[in-house]
N, C-alpha and C positions, 0 to 999 in steps of 0.2 A: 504494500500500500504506500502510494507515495503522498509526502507532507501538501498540504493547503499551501502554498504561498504564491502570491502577487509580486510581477516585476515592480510593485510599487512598496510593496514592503519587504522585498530583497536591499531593494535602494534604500530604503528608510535604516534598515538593520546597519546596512554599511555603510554610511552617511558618517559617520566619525570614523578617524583618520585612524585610533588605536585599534576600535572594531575591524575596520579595514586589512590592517596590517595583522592583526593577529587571522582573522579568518583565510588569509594570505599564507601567511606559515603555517597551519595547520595543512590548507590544500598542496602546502610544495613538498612537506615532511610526512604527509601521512598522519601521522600523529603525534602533540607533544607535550610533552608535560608544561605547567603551571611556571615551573621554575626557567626555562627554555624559553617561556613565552616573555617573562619577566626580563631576562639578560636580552634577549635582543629588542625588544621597545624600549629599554631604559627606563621602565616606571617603576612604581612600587608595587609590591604584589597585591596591596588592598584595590587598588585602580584597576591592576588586569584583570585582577577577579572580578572586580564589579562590570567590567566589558565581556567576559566570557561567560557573567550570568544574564547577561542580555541576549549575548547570541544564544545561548540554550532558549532562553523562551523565545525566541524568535525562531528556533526549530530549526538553526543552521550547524551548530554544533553539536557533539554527544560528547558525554565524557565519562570516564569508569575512574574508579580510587583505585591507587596503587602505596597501600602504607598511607605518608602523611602528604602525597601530592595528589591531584588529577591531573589523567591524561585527555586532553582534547584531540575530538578528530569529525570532520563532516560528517553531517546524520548520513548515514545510507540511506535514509529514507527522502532524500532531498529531489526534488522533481528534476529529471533529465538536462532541463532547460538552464537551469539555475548553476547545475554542476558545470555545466560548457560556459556558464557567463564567469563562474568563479575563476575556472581555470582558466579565459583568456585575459582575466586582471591577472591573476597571478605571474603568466606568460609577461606580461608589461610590468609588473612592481619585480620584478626578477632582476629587469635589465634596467629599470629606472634604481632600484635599492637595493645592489648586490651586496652591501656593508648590514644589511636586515638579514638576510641569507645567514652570511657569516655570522653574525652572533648568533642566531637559534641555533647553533651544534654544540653539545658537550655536557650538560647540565647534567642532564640522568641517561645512564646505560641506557641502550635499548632492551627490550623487553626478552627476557628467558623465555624459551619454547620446555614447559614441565613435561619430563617424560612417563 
């Protein structure tokens, strides 16, 4: 089942520049921890939280607890149309913000495969 959303409340969601950018680094990474999000915006981690609980209710992000972080990652559930508009921002904040790029690596391992 795919998410209810309007090109007008995609734009609304992504209308601030940290929403932007973080919903950006999750679509280039896959998925990222809390702390990852934090070093490459350079804000404080009460701010990013409060933009990464926007994008959950705006049903752009998911995220699962890992210990004392969360990990962000695009709903699966997000309509076709939305995914291609993300990922041709992302395509351009790549090549406009390659120093965004670089700092989201290193914060937290990536994730163990339990056997």
């Amino acid at each position: 089942m795919s998410l209810s959303l309007s090109p007008a409340m995609l734009c609304k969601c992504l209308s601030d520049e940290t929403r932007l950018q973080a919903t950006l680094l999750v679509a280039r990474f896959g998925e990222l921890c809390v702390c990852d999000l934090v070093a490459a915006l350079d804000a404080p981690q009460s701010t990013v939280s409060r933009h990464l609980a926007q994008l959950r209710s705006c049903g752009l992000l998911s995220g699962r607890r890992a210990g004392q972080w969360v990990h962000y990652r695009l709903n699966p559930e997000l309509p076709e149309w939305a995914g291609r508009v993300i990922g041709e921002l992302c395509a351009a904040a790549t090549l406009a913000h390659p120093d965004l790029i670089r700092r989201a690596q290193g914060c937290c391992p990536p994730p163990v495969a339990l056997s």
